[in-house]
Residue, then its C-alpha position, 0 to 999 in steps of 0.5 A: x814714623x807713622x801718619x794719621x790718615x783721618x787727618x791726611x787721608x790722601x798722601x802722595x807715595x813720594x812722602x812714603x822714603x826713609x826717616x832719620x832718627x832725631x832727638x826728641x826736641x829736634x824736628x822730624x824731617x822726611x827726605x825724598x830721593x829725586x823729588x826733593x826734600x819735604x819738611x813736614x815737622x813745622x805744618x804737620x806739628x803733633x801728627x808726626x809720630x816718633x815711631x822709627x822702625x830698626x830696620x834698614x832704611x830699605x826696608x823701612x821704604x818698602x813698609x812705608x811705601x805700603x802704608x801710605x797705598x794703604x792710606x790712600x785706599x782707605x782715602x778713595x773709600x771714605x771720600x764719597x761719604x765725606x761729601x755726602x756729609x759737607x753737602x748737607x746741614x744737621x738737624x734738630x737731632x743731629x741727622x744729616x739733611x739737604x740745605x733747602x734751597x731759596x724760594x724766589x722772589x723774581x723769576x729769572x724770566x721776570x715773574x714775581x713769585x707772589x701770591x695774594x690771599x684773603x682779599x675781601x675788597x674784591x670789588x675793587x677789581x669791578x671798578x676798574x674792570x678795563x685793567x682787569x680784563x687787560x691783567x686777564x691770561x689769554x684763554x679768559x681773555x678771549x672767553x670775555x671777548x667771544x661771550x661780550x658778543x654772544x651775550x649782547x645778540x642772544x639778549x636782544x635776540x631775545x627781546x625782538x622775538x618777545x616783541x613779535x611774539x606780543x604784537x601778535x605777529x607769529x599769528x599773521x605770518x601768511x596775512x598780507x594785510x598785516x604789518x609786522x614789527x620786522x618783516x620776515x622774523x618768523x622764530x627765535x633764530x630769525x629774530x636772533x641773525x636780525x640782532x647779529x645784523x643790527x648790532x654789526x650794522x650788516x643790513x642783508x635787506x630780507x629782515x626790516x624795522x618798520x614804522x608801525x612799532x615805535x617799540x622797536x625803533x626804541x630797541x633798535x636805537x639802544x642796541x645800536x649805541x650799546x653795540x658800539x660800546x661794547x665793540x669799543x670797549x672789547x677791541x680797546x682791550x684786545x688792543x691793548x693785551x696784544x701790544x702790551x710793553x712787556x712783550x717787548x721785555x721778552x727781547x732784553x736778556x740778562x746774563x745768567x749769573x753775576x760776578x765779582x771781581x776788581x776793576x780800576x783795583x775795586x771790587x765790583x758786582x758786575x751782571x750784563x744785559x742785552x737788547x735783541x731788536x734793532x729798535x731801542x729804548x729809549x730812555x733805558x734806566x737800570x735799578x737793582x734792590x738786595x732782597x734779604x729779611x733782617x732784624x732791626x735793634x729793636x727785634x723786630x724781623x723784616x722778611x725780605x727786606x729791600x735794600x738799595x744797591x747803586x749802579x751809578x745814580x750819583x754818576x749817571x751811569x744808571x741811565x744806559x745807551x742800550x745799543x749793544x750789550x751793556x756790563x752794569x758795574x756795582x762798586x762795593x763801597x762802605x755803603x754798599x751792603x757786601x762791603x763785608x762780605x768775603x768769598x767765604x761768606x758769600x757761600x754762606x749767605x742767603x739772598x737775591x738781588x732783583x735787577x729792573x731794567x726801564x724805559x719806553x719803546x721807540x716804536x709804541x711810546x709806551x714804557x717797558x720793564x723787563x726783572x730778572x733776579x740772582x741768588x747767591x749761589x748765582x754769583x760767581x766770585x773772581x769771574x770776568x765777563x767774556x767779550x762780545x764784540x768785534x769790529x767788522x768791515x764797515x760795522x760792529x759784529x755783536x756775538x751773542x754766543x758769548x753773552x752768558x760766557x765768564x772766566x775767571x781772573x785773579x782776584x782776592x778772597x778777602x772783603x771789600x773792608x779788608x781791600x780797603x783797610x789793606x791799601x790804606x796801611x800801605x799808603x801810610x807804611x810808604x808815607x812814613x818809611x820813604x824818605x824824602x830828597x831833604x832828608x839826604x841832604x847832610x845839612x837837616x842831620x847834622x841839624x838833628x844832632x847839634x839838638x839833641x837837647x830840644x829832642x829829650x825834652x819834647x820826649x820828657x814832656x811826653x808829646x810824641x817826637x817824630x824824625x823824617x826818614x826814620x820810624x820810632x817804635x810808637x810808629x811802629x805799635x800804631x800800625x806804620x804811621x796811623x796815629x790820631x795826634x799831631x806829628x812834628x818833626x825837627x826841621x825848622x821853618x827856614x828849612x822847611 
C-alpha cells in the first residue's frame, strides 16, 4: 500500500507497518506495533491504494519504512516553496505577487493619513490667519515669530531715518542750534535700535522725540499701538502652540492590537486604552467608526466609508472614568457590522477600525483627542487581554508592562450569527425534549390514551398535533421545535 505524498507530504514513520490484505469492498486498515491502531480507510478515502506487496510482513515494514522517509525528505524539500506560494496572491497573468498591504487612514500615533489637493480657495486660510499660524510646524512657527518682529523694526526703522534724512537733520549733526526730530539718530542703524526701543518700550535715554516734529509724534503713536498688536497677536499664538490639547494626547496610550474573544458567552471586540498622568479627563467619551469602502444597491462605490461601531452608547459605557486603564468592550450584536464575520473571514477581510478617545483636560479646561486605528490584521481572534493591575499596601499598583500583553483563551471559530443561531436550537431542543413533572404523572397518560379519537382527528383535519414530553417527526424536520404555527397539546384546561 502506497500513500500519495502531494497529498500527505509529511507522514509520521509510525503509519510506515504492516498491511493486511482485504477484499476489494472491504476497508483498508493499517495497524501499529505499540502505538496503536490507525484506520486510515474512512479519511484517507481514494488515496489509499490496493498495491500489496508478496513479501513477508517484515520486509514489506522495511520497505515501508523507507518510503515514508522518502516521503518526508521530499516533504521538508517542497515545504518552503509551498509557503512562498500561499503567502502571495496571482496576478492578472497567473504569476505570483505579494498581497499589498492597506494604506491607513489613521496612524496609530493619531495622525490622519490625508492629503488635500487642488484647493483653489486658498484664501480662506488668510481669513482666518490665527488658526492658521497655530496649525503651523514649529520651525514656521517660529520663523513667523522672529520675522513679525524684525519686520515691524526694520519698517519703522526705516521711516524714522527717512524723516531725519528729509528735515534735513543729517546735515546738522555738529550744529548746536538746531533741533532734530530724535536726537542722536545720526545712520540707519541708529534710527533702527530708536524703533527696537520704541516698539519694546525700553527707553535707554541717549535717542529722544522732541516737540518740534509733530511727524514724529504721529509715527511714534502708530508704532506704539501697532507694536502691542503685533506682540498681542504673536504671544497669543505662541501661547496657544505650546499648550495645545493634543500634547496632552501624547500621554494616553492604546493597546497595539485588538482582540475577540467571549465575555458573559458574547462574542466581543475588545482593545484597551490607558492615561499616563496622574491628572484626569474629564469627561472621557470613547467612539470607534469601521472604515471600509462598499457598493451600495444601486452600484454606487463609497471608498472608505464610516460605519458606526457602539461601545455602549445605549448603556453608557462609552463615557469612561478613566483612572486606570480601561478594556472598551464592542459586543458583536445583529447590528454590529462583524456579526457575519468568522475567523476565517477575518483573515480575508480589508478594513480599519479608528477608535477616538475625548474629553477635557483637568489642568487647562481645554478639550483634548487622542485617535488610534486597527487593521485587520491587528486583531487578534481568541485573545484576552493580560491583567494589569495589583493591590498593594494602602493603594493599587498599576503595571503598565503588561498593557500591550494578550494570551490566548478558547473561543470558537464560527461567527457571531452562528453563535447566536447555535444557542437559540439549543434553547429550543431543551424546550421540547425535557419533559415536564406533569408529564410523569400516570393520570395526563392515561388522559392521552382514553383519547385517541380526539387525536386522529386534529391529525386528519390536517393541524399539527403535539404531545408534551414527546417529539413528533414534524418537530424533528423543522429543527427541534422551531415551528412558525400554533402548538396544542392534549391536556385540558382543568389539567392544566
Amino acid at each position: 500500500m502506497a500513500l500519495e505524498n502531494s497529498v500527505f507530504p509529511s507522514l509520521p514513520e509510525s503509519l510506515s507497518l504492516p498491511v493486511e490484505e482485504k477484499g476489494e469492498g472491504d476497508d483498508v486498515e493499517v495497524a501499529a506495533d505499540a502505538t496503536g491502531v490507525f484506520n486510515l480507510s474512512e479519511e484517507l478515502g481514494q488515496i489509499v491504494t490496493t498495491e500489496t506487496p508478496s513479501t513477508p510482513p517484515l520486509l514489506a515494514k522495511v520497505n515501508r519504512s523507507f518510503q515514508a522517509k522518502l516521503a518526508e525528505r521530499n516533504a521538508q524539500a517542497n515545504e518552503p516553496r509551498k509557503k512562498v506560494v500561499q503567502e502571495k496572491e496571482r496576478g492578472r497573468f497567473g504569476w505570483a505577487r505579494a498581497r499589498r498591504k492597506r494604506q491607513r487612514y489613521v496612524e496609530k500615533n493619531g495622525r490622519c493619513n490625508v492629503s488635500h489637493g487642488n484647493m483653489r480657495e486658498t484664501y480662506r486660510y488668510l481669513t482666518d490667519i490665527f488658526t492658521t499660524l497655530v496649525d503651523l510646524n514649529w520651525r514656521s512657527s517660529l520663523f513667523v515669530f522672529v520675522m513679525a518682529y524684525a519686520v515691524t523694526w526694520l519698517f519703522f526703522g526705516a521711516i524714522w531715518y527717512l524723516i531725519a534724512y528729509l528735515r534735513g537733520d543729517l546735515d546738522h549733526l555738529g550744529d548746536e542750534t538746531w533741533t532734530p526730530c530724535v536726537h542722536n539718530v545720526n545712520s540707519f542703524i541708529s534710527a533702527f535700535l530708536f524703533s527696537i526701543e520704541t516698539e519694546t518700550t525700553i527707553g535707554y535715554g541717549h535717542r529722544v522725540i522732541t516737540d518740534k516734529c509733530p511727524v514724529g509724534t504721529m509715527l511714534l503713536l502708530l508704532q506704539a499701538i501697532l507694536g502691542s498688536m503685533v506682540n498681542a497677536f504673536m504671544v497669543g499664538c505662541m501661547f496657544v502652540k505650546i499648550s495645545q490639547p493634543n500634547k496632552r494626547a501624547e500621554t494616553l496610550v492604546f493597546s497595539k492590537h485588538a482582540v475577540i474573544s467571549l465575555r458573559d458567552d458574547k462574542l466581543c471586540l475588545m482593545f484597551r486604552v490607558g492615561d499616563l498622568r496622574s491628572s484626569h479627563i474629564v469627561g472621557a467619551n470613547m467612539r470607534a467608526k469601521l472604515i471600509k469602502s462598499k457598493q451600495t444597491q444601486e452600484g454606487e462605490f463609497i471608498p472608505l466609508d464610516q460605519t458606526d461601531i457602539s461601545v455602549g452608547f445605549e448603556t453608557g459605557d462609552d463615557r469612561l472614568f478613566l483612572v486606570s486603564p480601561l478594556v472598551i468592550s464592542h459586543e458583536i450584536d445583529s447590528n454590529s457590522p462583524f456579526w457575519d464575520m468568522s475567523q476565517s473571514q477575518l483573515q480575508k477581510e480589508d478594513f480599519e477600525i479608528v477608535v477616538i478617545l475625548e474629553g477635557m483636560v483637568e489642568a487647562t479646561g481645554m478639550t483634548c483627542q487622542a485617535r488610534s486605528s486597527y487593521l485587520a490584521d491587528e486583531v487578534m481572534w481568541g485573545h484576552r487581554f493580560s491583567p494589569m493591575m495589583l493591590l498593594a499596601e494602602g493603594f493599587f499598583d498599576i503595571d503598565y508592562g503588561a498593557f500591550h500583553h494578550t494570551f490566548e483563551v478558547t473561543t470558537p471559530s464560527c461567527s457571531a450569527r452562528d453563535i447566536s443561531l447555535a444557542a437559540a436550537r439549543l434553547d429550543a431542543h431543551l424546550y421540547w425534549s425535557i419533559s415536564s413533572k406533569l408529564d410523569e404523572e400516570p393520570t395526563l397518560t392515561n388522559e392521552a390514551s382514553r383519547q385517541p379519537d380526539s387525536v386522529s382527528a386534529n391529525s386528519k383535519a390536517g393541524e399539527p398535533t403535539f404531545i408534551v414530553g414527546e417529539m413528533t417527526d414534524i418537530q424533528e424536520q423543522t429543527g427541534q421545535g422551531e415551528l412558525n404555527g400554533s402548538v396544542a397539546t392534549v391536556q385540558s384546561e382543568s389539567e392544566a
